[in-house]
VEXPA-619283 format. One record per residue (C-alpha): x, y, z. Coordinates in steps of 0.1 Angstrom, whole numbers, padded with zeros to 4 digits, always signed. Last residue first. Example, Ala and Ser with C-alpha at 12.3 -4.5 7.8 and 13.67 -1.06 7.14 Angstrom:
+0137-0011+0071 +0123-0045+0078 
END
This chain:
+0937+0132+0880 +0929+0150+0912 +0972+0155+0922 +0975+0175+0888 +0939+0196+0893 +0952+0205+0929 +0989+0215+0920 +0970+0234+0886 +0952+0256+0911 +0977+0262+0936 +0998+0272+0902 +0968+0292+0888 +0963+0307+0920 +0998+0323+0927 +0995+0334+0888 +0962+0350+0891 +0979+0373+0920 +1005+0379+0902 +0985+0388+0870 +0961+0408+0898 +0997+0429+0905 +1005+0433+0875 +0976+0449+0856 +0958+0431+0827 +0925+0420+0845 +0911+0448+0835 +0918+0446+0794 +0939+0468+0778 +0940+0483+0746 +0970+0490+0721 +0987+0455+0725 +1019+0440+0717 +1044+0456+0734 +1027+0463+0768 +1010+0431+0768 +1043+0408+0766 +1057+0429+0794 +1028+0423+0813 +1037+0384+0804 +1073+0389+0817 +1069+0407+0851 +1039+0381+0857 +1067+0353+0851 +1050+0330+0826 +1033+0289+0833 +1018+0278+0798 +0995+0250+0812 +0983+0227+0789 +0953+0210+0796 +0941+0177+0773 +0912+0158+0768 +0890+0187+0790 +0865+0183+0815 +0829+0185+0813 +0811+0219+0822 +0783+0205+0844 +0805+0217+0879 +0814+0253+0864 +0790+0273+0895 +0798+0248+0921 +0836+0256+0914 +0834+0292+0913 +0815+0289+0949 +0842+0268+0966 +0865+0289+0950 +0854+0319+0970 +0856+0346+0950 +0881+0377+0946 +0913+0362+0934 +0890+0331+0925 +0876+0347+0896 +0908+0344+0880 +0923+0311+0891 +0895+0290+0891 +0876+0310+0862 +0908+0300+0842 +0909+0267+0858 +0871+0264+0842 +0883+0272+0803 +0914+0297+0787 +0922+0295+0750 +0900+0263+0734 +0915+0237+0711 +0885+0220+0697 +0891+0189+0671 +0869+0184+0653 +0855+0147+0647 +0812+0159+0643 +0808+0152+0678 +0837+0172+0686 +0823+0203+0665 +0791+0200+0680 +0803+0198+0717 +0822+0231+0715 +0798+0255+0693 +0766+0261+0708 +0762+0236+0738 +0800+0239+0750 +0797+0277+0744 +0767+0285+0759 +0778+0258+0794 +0810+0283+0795 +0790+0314+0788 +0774+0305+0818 +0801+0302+0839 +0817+0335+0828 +0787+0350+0838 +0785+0332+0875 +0817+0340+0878 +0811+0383+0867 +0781+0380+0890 +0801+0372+0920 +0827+0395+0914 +0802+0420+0919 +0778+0441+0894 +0771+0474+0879 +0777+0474+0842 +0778+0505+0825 +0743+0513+0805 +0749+0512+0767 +0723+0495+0762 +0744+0462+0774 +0770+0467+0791 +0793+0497+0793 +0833+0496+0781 +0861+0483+0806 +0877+0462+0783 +0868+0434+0806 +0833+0446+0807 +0825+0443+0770 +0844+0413+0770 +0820+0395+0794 +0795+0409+0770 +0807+0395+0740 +0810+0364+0755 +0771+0360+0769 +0760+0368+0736 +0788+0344+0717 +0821+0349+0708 +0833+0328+0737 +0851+0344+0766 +0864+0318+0768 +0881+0311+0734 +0880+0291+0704 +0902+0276+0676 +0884+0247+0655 +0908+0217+0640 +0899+0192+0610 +0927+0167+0608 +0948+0167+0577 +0983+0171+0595 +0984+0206+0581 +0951+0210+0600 +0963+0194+0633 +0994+0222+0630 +0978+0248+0622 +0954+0245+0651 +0981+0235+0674 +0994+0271+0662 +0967+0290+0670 +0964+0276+0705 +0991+0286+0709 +0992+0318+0703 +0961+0322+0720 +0975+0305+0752 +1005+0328+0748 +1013+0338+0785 +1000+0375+0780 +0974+0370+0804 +0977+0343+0827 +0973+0307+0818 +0958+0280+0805 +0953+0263+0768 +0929+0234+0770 +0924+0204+0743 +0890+0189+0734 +0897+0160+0709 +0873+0153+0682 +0846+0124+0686 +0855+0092+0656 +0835+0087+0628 
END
């Protein structure tokens, strides 16, 4: 049997990378193949905490989370290496296909507002590259827009100035990945 395809959705929030990646996953499945739909933050422990403290709710206990931008990388990492072990690798071993929303250029271009990149790199170097990243490149304006209308809750990260901060990284970012491969 042949190994799955790992394919990539980037971008900032309210780009579309879920919608997306929803719809590659109805489309591979209409085709036949088998297709999994996951995201980073995964759904898993480390995942469900990471959301946790985007949506700005307390840790674990209850007790709010007191940490640095340093700690939220290194989390984000981990729950990277969690989520290829638990659920990513499997399913392309088995011939899924993964399409994943958000993966280590995320953590590039979001943790990297307030982290050195140096360090968020070293921290994501054993998760293995994709197959395939697509980049959905919005205006800021235009994803916050996006949010407003479509979402109750927000998360952090979902302001626009960070978006246009995580949206000058993403494209330095994507320039370096681009001229790497």
């Amino acid at each position: 049997q042949d190994k799955g395809r790992f394919i990539v959705l980037e971008g900032i929030d309210g780009a579309g990378t879920t919608t997306q990646a929803a719809r590659a996953v109805q489309w591979l499945e209409a085709r036949g193949e088998e297709a999994l739909m996951t995201a980073q933050p995964s759904t898993g422990p480390v995942g469900r905490l990471l959301r946790d403290y985007l949506r700005g709710n307390a840790g674990l206990d209850g007790a709010p989370m007191q940490t640095t931008p340093e700690v939220i990388a290194l989390l984000f990492a981990g729950d990277r290496l969690d989520h290829l072990a638990g659920q990513i690798v499997p399913a392309l071993e088995r011939g899924c296909h993964v399409i994943c929303d958000r993966y280590v250029l995320s953590s590039l271009a979001y943790q990297g507002v307030e982290v050195d990149e140096g360090f968020v790199q070293r921290v994501n170097a054993h998760a293995p590259p994709p197959d395939l990243t697509v980049f959905l490149r919005v205006d800021p304006a235009v994803a916050m827009e996006r949010i407003r209308d479509s979402r109750s809750e927000r998360e952090i990260f979902e302001n626009l100035p960070f978006q246009r901060r995580v949206a000058v990284n993403y494209d330095r970012v994507m320039e370096t990945w681009a001229q790497s491969g």
